[in-house]
KOLFI-478914 format. One record per residue (C-alpha): residue number from 1; residue in three letters; chain; x, y, z. Coordinates in steps of 0.001 Angstrom, whole numbers, plus 500000, padded with zeros to 6 digits. Layout:
+-----+------+-----+--------+--------+--------+
! seq ! type ! mol !   east !  north !     up !
+-----+------+-----+--------+--------+--------+
! NUM !  ala !   A !      X !      Y !      Z !
...
+-----+------+-----+--------+--------+--------+
This chain:
+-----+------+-----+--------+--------+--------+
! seq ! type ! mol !   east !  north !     up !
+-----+------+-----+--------+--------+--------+
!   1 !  unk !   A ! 269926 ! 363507 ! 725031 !
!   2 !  unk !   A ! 269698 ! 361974 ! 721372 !
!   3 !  unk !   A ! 265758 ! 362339 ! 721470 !
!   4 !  unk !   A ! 266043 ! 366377 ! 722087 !
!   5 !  unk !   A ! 269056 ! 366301 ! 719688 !
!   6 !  unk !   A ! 266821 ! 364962 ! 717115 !
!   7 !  unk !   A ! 263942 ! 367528 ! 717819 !
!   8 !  unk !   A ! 265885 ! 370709 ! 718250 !
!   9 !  unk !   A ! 268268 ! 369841 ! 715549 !
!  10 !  unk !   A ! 265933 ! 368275 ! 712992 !
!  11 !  unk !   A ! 268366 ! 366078 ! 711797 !
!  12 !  unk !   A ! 268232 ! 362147 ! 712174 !
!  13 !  unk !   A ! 270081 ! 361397 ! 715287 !
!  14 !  unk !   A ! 271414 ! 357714 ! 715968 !
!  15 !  unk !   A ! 270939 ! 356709 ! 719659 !
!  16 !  unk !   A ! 272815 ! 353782 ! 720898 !
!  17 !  unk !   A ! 272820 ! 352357 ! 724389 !
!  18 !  unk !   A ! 273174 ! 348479 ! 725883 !
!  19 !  unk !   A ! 271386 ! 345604 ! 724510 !
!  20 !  unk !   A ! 269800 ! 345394 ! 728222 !
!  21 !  unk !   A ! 268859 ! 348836 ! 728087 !
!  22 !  unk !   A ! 267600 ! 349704 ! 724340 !
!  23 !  unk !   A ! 264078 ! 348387 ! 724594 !
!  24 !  unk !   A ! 263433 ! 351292 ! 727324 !
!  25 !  unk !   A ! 264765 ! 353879 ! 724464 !
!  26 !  unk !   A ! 262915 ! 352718 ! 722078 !
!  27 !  unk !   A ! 260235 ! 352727 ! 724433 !
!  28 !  unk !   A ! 261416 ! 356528 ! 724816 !
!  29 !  unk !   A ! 261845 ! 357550 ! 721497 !
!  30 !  unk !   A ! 258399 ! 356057 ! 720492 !
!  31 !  unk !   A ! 256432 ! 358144 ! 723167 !
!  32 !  unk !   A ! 258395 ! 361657 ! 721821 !
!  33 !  unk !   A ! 257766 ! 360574 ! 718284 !
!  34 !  unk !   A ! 255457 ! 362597 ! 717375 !
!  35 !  unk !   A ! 257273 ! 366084 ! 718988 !
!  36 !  unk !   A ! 260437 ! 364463 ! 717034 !
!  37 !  unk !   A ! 258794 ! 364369 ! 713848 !
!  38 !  unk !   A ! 256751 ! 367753 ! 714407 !
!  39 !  unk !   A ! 260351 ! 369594 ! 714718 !
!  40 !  unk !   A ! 261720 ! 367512 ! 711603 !
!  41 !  unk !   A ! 264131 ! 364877 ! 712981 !
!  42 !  unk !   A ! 264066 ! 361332 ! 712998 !
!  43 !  unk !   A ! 265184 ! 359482 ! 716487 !
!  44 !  unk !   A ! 266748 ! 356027 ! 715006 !
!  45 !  unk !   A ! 267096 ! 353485 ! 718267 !
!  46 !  unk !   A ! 270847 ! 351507 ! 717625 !
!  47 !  unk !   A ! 272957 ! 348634 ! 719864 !
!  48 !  unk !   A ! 276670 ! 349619 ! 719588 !
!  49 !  unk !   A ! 278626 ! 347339 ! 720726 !
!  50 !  unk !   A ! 281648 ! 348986 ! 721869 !
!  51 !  unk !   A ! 283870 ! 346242 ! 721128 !
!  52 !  unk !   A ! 283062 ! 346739 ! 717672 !
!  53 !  unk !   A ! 282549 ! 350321 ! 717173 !
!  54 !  unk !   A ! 282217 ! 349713 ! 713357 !
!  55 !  unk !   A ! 278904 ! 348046 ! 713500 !
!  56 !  unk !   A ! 275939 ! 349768 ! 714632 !
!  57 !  unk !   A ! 272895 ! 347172 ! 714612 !
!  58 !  unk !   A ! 269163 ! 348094 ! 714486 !
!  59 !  unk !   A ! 267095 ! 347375 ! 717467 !
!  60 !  unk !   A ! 265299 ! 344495 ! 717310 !
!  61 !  unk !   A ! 262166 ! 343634 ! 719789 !
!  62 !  unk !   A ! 261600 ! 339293 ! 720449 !
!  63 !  unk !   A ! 258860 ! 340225 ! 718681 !
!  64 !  unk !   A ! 260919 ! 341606 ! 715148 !
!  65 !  unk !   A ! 263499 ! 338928 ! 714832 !
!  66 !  unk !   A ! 264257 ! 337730 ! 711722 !
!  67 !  unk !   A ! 265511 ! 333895 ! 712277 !
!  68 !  unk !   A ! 268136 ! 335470 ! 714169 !
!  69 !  unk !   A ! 269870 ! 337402 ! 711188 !
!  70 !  unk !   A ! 270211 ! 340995 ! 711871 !
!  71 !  unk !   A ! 272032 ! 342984 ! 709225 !
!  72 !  unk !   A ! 274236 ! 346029 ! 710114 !
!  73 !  unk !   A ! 272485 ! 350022 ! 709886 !
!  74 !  unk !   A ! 273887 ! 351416 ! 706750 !
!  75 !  unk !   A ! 274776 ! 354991 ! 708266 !
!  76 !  unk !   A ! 275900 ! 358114 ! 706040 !
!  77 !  unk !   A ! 279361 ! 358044 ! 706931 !
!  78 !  unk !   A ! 281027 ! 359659 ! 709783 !
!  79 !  unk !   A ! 278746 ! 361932 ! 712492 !
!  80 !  unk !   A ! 279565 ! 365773 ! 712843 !
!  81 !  unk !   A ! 278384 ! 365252 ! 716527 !
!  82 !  unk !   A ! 278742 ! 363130 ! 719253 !
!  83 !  unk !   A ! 276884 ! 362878 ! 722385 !
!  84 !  unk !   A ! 277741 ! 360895 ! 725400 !
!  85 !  unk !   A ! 275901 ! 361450 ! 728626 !
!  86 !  unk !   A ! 276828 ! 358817 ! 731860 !
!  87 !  unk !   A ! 278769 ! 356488 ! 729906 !
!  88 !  unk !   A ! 281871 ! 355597 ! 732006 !
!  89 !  unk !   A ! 281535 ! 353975 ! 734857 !
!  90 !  unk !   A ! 284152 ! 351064 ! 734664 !
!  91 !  unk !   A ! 288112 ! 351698 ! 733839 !
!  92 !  unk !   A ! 287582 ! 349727 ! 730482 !
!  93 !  unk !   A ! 285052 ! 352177 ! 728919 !
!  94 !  unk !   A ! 287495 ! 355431 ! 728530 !
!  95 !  unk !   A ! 289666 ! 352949 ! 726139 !
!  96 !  unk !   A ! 286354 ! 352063 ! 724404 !
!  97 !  unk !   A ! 284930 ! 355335 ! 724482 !
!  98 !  unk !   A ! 288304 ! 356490 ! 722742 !
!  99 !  unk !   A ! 287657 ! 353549 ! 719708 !
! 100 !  unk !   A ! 284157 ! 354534 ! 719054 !
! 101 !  unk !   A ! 285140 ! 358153 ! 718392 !
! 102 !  unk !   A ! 287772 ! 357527 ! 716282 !
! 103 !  unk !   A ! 285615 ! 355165 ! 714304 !
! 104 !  unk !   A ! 282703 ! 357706 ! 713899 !
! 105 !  unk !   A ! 283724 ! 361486 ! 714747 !
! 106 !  unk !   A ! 284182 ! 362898 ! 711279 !
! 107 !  unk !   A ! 287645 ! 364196 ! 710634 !
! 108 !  unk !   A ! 286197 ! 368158 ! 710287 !
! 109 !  unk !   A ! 287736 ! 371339 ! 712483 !
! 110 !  unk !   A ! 283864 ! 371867 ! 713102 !
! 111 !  unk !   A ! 282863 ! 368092 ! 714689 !
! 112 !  unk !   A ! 282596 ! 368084 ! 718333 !
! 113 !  unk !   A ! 282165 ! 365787 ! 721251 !
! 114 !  unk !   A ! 279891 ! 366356 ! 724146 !
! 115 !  unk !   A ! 279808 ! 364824 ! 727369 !
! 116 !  unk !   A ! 278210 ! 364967 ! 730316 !
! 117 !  unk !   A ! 279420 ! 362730 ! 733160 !
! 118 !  unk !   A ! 278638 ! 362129 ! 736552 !
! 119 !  unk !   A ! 281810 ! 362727 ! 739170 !
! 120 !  unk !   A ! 281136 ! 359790 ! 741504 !
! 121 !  unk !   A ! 282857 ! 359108 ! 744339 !
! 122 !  unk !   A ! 285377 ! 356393 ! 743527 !
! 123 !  unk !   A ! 285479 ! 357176 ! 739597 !
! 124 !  unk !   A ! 287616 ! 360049 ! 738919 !
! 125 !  unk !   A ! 290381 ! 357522 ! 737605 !
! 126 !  unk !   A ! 288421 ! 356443 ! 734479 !
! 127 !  unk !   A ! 287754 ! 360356 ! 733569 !
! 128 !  unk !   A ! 291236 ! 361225 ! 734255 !
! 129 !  unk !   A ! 292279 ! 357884 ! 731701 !
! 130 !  unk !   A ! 289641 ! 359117 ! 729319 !
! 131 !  unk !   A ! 291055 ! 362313 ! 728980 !
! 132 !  unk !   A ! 294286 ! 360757 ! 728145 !
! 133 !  unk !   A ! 292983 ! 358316 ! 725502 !
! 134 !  unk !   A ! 290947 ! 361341 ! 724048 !
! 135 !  unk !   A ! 294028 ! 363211 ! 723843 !
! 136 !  unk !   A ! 295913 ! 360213 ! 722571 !
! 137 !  unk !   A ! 293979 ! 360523 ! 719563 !
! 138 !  unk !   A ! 294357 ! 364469 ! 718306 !
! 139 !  unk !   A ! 290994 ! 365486 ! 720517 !
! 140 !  unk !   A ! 291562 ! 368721 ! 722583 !
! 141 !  unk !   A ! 289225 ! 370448 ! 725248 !
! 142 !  unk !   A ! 287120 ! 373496 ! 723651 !
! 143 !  unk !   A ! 285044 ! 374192 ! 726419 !
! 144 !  unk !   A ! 284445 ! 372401 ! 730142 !
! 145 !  unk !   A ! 282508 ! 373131 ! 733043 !
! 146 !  unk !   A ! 281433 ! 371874 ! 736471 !
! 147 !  unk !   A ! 277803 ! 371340 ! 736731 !
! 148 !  unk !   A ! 275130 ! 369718 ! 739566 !
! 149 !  unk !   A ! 272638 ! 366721 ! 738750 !
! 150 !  unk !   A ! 269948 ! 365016 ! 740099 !
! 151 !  unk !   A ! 271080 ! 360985 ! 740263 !
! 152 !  unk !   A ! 268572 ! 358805 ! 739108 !
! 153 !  unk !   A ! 270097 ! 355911 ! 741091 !
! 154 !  unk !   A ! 268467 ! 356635 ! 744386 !
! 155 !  unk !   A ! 269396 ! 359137 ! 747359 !
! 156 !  unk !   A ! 272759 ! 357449 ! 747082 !
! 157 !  unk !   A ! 274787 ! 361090 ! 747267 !
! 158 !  unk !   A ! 271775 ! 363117 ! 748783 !
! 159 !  unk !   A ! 270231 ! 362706 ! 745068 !
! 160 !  unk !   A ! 272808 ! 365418 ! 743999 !
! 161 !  unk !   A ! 275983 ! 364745 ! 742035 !
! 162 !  unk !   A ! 278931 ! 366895 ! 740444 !
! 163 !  unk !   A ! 278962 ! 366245 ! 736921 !
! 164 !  unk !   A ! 281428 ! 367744 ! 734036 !
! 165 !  unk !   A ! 280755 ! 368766 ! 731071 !
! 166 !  unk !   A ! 283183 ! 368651 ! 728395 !
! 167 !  unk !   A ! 283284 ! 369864 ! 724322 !
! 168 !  unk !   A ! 286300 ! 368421 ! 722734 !
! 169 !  unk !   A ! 287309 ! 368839 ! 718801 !
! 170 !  unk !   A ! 290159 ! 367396 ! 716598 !
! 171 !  unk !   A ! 293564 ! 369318 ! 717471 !
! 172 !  unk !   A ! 294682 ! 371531 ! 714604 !
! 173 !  unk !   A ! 298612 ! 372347 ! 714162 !
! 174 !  unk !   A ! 299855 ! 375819 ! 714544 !
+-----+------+-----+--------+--------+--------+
């Protein structure tokens, strides 16, 4: 999602996903580089983690370590977009989810959030809770929708699974 974000956009877009799981986007973003570039944007591979939402670290291969210091990403200030695709699947991450948001959605009538997330059987309690802590916060629904994907993990559902998309902006009064 970040790599097309970057390209279509042609903006710099941060991407952030689980120290486990970063290598394979950068791994990702460097073999869509040069479409990236072409189109203007800049893909920038991050580990977030979402215990401490205010840090955003740089990725760093065995092979780039720096005696073990790594230094936090300077980042221009708060994002005017936020995308989040398959990112709760536990009952802790809606409460997490809700911290990193608030720590980097910019406070504008005009920054959104976008998710896409799968409707698994046995996980419709964590996207009921993250509506609530989204809503806890002054985030409202602008737009949602029911949509079908393929799941990647396997013929688990018949390799088809509900999904719901969601757009949600800061609440205004009146």
């Amino acid at each position: 999602v970040g790599i097309a974000a970057a390209a279509v956009w042609n903006t710099h877009a941060y991407l952030t996903d689980l120290p486990e799981i970063v290598s394979n986007l950068q791994r990702n973003v460097e073999s869509n580089e040069s479409v990236i570039q072409a189109e203007g944007g800049k893909a920038i591979v991050t580990v977030m983690d979402w215990l401490e939402p205010g840090k955003i670290m740089p990725f760093q291969s065995t092979n780039s370590i720096n005696n073990g210091i790594v230094t936090p990403i300077e980042v221009p200030g708060q994002f005017p977009i936020i995308l989040a695709a398959d990112v709760v699947y536990c009952m802790e991450h809606p409460t997490l989810l809700k911290n990193v948001i608030s720590t980097w959605l910019a406070r504008d009538t005009d920054a959104r959030v976008i998710f896409e997330l799968p409707r698994r059987p046995g996980y419709q309690g964590e996207l009921v809770k993250l509506r609530e802590e989204l809503e806890s916060i002054g985030l409202c629904i602008v737009d949602e929708a029911e949509d079908v994907g393929v799941d990647d993990w396997g013929d688990q559902y018949g390799g088809r699974v509900e999904c719901w998309f969601s757009q949600w902006r800061w609440r205004t009064e009146g």
